[in-house]
MMTF fields as JSON, N, C-alpha, C and O atoms, coordinates in Angstrom:
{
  "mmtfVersion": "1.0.0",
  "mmtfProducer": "UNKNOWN",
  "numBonds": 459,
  "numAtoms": 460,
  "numGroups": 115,
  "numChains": 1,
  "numModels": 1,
  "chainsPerModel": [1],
  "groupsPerChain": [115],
  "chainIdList": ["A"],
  "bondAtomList": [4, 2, 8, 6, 12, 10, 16, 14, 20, 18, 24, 22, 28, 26, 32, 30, 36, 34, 40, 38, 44, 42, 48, 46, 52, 50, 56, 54, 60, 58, 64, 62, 68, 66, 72, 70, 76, 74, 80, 78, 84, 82, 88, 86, 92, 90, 96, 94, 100, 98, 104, 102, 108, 106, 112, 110, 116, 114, 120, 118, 124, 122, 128, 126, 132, 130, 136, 134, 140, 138, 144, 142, 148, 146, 152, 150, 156, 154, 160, 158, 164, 162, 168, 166, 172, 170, 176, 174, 180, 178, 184, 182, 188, 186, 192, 190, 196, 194, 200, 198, 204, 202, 208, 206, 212, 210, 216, 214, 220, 218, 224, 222, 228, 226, 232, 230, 236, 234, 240, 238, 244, 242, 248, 246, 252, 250, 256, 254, 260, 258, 264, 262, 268, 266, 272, 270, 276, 274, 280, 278, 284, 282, 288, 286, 292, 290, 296, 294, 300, 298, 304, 302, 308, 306, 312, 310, 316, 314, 320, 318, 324, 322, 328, 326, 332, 330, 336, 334, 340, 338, 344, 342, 348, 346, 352, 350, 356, 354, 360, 358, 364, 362, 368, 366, 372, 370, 376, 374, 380, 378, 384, 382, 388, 386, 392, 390, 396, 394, 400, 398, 404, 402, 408, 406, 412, 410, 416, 414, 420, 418, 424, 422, 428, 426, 432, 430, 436, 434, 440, 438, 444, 442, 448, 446, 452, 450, 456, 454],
  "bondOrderList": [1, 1, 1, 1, 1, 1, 1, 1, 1, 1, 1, 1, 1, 1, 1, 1, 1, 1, 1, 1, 1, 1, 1, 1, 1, 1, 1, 1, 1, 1, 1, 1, 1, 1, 1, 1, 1, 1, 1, 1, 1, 1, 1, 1, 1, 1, 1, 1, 1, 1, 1, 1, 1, 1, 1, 1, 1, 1, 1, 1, 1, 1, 1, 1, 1, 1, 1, 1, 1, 1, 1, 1, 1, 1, 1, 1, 1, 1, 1, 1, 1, 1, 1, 1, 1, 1, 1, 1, 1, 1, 1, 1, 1, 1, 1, 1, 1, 1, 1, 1, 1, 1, 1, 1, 1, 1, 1, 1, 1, 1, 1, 1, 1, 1],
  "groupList": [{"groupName": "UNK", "atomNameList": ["N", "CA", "C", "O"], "elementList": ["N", "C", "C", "O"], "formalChargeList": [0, 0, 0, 0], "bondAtomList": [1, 0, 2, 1, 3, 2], "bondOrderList": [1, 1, 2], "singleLetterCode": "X", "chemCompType": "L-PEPTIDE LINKING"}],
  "groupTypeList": [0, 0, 0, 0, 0, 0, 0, 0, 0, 0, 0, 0, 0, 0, 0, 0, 0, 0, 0, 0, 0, 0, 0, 0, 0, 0, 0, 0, 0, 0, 0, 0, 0, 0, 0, 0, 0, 0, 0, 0, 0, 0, 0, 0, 0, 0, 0, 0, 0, 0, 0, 0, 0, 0, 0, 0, 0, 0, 0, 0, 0, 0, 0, 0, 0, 0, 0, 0, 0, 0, 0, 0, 0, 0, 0, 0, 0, 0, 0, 0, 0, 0, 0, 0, 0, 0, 0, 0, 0, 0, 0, 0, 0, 0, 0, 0, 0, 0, 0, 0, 0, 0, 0, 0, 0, 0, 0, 0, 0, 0, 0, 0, 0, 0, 0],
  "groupIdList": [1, 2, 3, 4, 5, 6, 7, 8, 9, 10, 11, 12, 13, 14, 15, 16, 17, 18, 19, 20, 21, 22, 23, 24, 25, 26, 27, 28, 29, 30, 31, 32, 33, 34, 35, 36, 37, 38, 39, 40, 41, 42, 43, 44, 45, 46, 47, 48, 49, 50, 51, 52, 53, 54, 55, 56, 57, 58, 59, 60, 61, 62, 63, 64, 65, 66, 67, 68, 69, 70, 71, 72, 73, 74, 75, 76, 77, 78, 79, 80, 81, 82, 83, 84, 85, 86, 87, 88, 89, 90, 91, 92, 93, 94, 95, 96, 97, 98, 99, 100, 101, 102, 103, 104, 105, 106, 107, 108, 109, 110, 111, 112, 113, 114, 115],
  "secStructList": [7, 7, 3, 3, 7, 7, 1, 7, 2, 2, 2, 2, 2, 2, 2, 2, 6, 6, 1, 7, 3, 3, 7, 7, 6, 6, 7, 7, 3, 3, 3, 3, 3, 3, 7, 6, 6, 6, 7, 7, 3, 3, 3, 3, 3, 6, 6, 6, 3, 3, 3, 3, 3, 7, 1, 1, 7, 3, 3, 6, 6, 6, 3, 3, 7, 7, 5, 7, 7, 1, 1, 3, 3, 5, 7, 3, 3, 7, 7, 7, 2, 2, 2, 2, 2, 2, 2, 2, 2, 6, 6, 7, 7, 7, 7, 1, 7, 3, 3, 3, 3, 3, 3, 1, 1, 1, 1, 7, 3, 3, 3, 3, 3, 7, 7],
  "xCoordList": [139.066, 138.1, 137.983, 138.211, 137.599, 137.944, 136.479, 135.579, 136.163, 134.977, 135.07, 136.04, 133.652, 133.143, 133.458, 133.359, 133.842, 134.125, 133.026, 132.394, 132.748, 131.369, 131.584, 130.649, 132.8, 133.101, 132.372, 132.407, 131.394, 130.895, 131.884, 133.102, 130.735, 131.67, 132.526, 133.71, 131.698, 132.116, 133.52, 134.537, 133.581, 134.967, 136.171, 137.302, 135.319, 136.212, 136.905, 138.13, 136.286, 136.448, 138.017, 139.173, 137.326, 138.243, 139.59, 140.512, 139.721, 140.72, 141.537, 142.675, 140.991, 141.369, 142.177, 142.957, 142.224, 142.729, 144.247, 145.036, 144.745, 145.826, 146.825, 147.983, 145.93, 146.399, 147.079, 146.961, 148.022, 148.239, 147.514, 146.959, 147.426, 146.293, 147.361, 148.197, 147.044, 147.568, 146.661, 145.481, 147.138, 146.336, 146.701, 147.881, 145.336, 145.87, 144.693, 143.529, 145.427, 144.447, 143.511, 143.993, 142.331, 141.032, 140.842, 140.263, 141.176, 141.058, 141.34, 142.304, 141.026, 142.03, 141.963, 140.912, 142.974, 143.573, 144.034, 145.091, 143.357, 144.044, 144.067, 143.208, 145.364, 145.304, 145.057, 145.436, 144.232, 143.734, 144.258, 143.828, 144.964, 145.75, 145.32, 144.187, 145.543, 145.964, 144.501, 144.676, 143.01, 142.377, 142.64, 142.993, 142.452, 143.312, 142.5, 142.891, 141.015, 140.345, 140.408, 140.503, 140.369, 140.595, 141.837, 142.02, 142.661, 144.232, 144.346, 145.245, 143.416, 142.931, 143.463, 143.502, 143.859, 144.12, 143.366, 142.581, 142.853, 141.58, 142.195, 143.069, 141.328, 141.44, 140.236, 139.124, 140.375, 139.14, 139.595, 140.581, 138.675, 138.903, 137.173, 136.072, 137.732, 136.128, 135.083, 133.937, 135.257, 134.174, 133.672, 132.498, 134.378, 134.51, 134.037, 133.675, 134.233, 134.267, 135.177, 136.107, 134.599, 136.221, 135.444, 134.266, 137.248, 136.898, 138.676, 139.799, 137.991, 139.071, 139.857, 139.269, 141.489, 142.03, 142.783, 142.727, 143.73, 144.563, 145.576, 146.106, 146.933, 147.791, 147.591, 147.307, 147.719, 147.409, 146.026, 146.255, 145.215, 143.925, 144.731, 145.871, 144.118, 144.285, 143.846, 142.78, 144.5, 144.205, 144.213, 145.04, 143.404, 143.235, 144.413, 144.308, 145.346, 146.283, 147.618, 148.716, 147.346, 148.708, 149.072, 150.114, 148.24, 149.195, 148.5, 147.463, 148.945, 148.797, 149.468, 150.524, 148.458, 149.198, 149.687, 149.036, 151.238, 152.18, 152.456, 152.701, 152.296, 152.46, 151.465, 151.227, 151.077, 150.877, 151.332, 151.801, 151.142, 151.595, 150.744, 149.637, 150.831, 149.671, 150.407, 149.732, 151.685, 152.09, 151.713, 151.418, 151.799, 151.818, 151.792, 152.187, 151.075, 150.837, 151.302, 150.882, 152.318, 152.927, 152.577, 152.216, 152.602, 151.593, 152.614, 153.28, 152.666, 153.176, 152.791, 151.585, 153.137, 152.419, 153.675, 154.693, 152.854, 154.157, 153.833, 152.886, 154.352, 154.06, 153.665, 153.869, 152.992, 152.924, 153.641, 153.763, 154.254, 154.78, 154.375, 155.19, 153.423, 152.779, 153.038, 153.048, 153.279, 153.481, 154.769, 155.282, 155.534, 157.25, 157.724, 158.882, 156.729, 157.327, 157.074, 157.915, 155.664, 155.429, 156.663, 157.059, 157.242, 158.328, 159.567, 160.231, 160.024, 161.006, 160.624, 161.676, 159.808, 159.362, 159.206, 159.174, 159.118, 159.449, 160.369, 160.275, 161.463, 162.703, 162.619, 163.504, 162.0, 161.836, 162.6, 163.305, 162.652, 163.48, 162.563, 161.429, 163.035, 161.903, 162.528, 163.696, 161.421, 161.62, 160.231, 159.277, 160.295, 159.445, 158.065, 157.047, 158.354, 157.762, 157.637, 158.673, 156.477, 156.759, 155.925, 154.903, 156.682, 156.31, 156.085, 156.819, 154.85, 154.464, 154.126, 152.979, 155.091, 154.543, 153.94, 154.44, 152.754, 151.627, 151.597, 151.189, 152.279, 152.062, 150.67, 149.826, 150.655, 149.147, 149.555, 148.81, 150.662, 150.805, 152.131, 153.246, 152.007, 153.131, 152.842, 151.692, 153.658, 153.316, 154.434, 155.182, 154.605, 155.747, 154.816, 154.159, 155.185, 154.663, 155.94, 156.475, 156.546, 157.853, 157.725, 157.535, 157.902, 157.442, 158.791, 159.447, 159.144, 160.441, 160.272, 159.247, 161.453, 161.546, 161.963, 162.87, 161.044, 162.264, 162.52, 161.825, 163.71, 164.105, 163.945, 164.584],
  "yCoordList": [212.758, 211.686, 211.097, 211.692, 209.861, 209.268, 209.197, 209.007, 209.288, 209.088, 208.073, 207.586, 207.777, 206.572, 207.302, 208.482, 206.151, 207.002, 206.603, 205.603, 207.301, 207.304, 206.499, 206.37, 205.8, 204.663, 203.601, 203.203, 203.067, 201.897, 200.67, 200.591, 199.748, 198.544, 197.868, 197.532, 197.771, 196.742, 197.561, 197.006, 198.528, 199.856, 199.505, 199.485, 198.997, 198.49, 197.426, 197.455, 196.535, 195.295, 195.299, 194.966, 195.85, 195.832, 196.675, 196.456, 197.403, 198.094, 197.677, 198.141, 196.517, 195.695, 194.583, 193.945, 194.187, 193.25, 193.888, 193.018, 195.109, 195.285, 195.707, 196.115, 195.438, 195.767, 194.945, 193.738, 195.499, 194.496, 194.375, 195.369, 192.991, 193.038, 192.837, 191.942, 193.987, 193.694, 192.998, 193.284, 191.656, 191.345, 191.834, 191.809, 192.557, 193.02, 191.806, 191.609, 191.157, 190.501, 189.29, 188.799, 189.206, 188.87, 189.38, 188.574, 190.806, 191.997, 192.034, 191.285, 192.453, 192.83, 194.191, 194.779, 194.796, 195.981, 196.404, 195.885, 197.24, 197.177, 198.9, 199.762, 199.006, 200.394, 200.302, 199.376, 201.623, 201.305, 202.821, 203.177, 203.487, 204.649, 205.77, 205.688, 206.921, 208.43, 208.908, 209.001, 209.171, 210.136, 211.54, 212.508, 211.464, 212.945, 214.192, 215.346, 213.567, 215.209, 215.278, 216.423, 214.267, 214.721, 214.552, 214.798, 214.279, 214.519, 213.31, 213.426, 212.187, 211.894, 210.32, 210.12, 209.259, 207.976, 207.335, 207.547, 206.379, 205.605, 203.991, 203.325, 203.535, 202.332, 201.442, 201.968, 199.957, 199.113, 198.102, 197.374, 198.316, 197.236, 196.477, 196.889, 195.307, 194.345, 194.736, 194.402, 195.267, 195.39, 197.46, 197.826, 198.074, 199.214, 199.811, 200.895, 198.845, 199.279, 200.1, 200.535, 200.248, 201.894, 202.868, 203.173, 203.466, 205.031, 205.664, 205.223, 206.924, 208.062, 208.418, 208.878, 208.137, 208.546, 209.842, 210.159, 210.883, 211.18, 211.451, 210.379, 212.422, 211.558, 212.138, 213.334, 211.356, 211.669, 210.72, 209.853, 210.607, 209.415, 208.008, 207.635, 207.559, 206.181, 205.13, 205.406, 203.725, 202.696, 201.536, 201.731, 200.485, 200.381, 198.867, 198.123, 198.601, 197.468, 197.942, 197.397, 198.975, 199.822, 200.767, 201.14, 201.832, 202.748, 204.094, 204.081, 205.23, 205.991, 207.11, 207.729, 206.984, 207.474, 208.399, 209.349, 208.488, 209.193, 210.353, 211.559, 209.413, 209.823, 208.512, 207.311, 209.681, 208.227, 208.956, 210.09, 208.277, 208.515, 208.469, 208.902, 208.076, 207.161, 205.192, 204.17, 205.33, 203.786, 203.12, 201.94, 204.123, 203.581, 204.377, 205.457, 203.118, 204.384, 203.907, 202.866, 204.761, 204.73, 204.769, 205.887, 203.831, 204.302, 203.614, 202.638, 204.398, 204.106, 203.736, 203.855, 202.782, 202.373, 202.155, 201.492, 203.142, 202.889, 201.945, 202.312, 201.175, 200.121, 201.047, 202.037, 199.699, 200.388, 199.311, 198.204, 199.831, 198.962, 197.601, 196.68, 197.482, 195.813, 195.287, 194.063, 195.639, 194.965, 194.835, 193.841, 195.979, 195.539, 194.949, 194.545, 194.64, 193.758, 191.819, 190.935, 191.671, 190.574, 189.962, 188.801, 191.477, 190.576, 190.336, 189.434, 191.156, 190.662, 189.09, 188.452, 188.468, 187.562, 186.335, 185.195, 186.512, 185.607, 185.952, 185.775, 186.572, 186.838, 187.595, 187.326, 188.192, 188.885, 189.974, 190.286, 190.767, 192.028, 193.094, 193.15, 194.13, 194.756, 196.629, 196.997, 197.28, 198.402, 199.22, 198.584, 200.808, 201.186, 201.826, 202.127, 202.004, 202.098, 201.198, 200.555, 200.757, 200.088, 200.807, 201.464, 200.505, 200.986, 200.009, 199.096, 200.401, 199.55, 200.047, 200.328, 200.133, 200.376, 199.487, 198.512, 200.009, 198.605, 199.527, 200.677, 198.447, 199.162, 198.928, 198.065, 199.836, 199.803, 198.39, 197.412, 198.362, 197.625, 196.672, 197.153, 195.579, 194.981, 193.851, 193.751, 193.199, 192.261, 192.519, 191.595, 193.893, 193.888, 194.99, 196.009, 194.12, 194.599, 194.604, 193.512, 195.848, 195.949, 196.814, 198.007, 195.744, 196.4, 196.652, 195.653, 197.73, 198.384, 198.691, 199.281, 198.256, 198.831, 200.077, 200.242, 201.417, 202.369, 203.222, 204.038, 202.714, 203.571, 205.16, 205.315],
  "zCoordList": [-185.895, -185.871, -187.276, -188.329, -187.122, -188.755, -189.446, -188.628, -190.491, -190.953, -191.853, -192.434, -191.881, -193.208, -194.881, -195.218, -195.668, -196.935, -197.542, -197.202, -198.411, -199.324, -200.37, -201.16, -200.617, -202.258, -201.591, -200.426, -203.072, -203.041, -202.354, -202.195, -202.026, -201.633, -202.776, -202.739, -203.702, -204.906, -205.036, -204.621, -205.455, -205.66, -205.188, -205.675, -203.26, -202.515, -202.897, -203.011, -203.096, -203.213, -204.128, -203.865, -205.268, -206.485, -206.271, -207.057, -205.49, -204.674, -203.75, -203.686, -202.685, -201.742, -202.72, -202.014, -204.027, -204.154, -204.486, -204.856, -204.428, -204.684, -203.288, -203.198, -202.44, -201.048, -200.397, -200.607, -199.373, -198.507, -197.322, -196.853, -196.63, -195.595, -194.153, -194.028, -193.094, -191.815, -191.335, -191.538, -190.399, -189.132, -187.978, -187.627, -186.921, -186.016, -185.246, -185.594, -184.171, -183.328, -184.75, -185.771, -184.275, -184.775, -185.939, -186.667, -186.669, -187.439, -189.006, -189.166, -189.997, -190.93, -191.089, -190.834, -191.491, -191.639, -193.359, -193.72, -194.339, -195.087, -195.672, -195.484, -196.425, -196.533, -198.091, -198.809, -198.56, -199.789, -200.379, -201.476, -199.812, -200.17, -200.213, -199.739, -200.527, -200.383, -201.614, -202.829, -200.84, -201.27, -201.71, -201.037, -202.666, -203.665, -203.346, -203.169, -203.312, -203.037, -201.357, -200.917, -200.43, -198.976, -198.676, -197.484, -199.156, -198.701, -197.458, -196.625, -197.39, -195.983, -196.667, -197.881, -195.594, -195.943, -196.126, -195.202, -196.908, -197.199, -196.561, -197.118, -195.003, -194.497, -194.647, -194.634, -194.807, -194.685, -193.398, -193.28, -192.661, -191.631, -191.298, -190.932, -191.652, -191.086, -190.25, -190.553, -189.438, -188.167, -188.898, -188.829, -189.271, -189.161, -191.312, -191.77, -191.795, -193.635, -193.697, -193.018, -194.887, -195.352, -194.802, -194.62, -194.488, -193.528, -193.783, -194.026, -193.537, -193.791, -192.476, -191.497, -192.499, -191.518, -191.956, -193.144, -190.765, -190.86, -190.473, -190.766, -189.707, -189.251, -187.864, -187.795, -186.637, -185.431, -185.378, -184.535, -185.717, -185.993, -185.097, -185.371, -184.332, -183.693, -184.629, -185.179, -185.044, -185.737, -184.424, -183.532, -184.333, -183.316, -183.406, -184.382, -182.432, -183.066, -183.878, -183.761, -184.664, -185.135, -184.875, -185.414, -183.692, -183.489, -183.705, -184.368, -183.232, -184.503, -185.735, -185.871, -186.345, -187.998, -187.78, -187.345, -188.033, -188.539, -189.576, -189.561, -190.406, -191.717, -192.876, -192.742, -194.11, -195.299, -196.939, -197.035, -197.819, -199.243, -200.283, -199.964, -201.526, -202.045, -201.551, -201.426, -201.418, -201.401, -199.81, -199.621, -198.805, -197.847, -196.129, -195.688, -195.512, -194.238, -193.016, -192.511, -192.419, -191.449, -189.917, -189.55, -188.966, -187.488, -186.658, -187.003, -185.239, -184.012, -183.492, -183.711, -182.101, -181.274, -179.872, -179.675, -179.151, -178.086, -176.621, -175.925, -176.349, -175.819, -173.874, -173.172, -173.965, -171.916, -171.417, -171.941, -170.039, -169.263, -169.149, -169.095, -169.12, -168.819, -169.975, -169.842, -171.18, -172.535, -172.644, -173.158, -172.099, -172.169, -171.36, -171.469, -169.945, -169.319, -169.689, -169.523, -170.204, -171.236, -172.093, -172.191, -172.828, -173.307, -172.944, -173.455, -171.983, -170.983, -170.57, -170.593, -170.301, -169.77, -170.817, -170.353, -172.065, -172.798, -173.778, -174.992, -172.998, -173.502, -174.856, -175.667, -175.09, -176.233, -176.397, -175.437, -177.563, -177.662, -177.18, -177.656, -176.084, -175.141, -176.156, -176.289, -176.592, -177.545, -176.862, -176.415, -176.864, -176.394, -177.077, -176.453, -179.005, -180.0, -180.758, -180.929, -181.492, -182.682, -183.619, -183.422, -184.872, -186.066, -187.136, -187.513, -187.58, -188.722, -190.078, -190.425, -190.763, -192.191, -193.18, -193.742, -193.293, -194.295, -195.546, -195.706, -196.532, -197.893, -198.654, -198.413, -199.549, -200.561, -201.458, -201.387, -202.217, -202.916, -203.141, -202.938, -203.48, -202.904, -201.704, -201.276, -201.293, -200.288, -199.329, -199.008, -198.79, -197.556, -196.532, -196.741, -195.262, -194.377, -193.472, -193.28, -192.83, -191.97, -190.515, -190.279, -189.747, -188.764, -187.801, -187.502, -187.395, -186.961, -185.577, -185.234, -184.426, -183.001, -183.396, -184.212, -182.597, -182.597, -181.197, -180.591, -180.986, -179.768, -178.798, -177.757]
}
């Protein structure tokens, strides 16, 4: 279960600007990296503030966490039938995982089919 992190907002703030930001839906998503004394991933998402994930934790839109680093955190998301059949239907490339790695820093966000 993920909890709220106890760093000030402002902290945040100043932390978020070195991030990269996922959009999931409506959402932002950003990973603010690898808490040293909880070993635990530090996420900020709009509706939710910063909160502590870890791996097996559901992200809601990415999946869930895999793995993370201090650079970056890794999440699955494996599609349901009704979503792979969506993209059959607008001819899309139909994959039964996706993976999204959102880095801390940097501006690459790579999101991978994996078979």
């Amino acid at each position: 279960m993920a909890r709220v992190h106890k760093a000030s907002l402002s902290a945040c703030v100043a932390i978020a600007g070195l991030t990269v930001v996922m959009r999931v839906g409506a959402t932002e998503i950003r990973y603010l990296g690898k808490d040293g004394e909880t070993n635990m991933a530090v996420v900020y998402e709009q509706s939710r503030g910063v909160f502590e994930v870890k791996a097996g934790d559901d992200l809601p839109g990415l999946g869930k966490v895999v793995e993370f680093d201090d650079d970056q955190l890794i999440c699955r998301y494996r599609l349901s039938p009704t979503e792979k059949e969506d993209l059959r239907r607008r001819k899309a490339a139909v994959y039964d995982v996706r993976q999204v790695v959102t880095s801390r820093v940097g501006a690459r966000i790579v999101v991978v089919p994996v078979r």
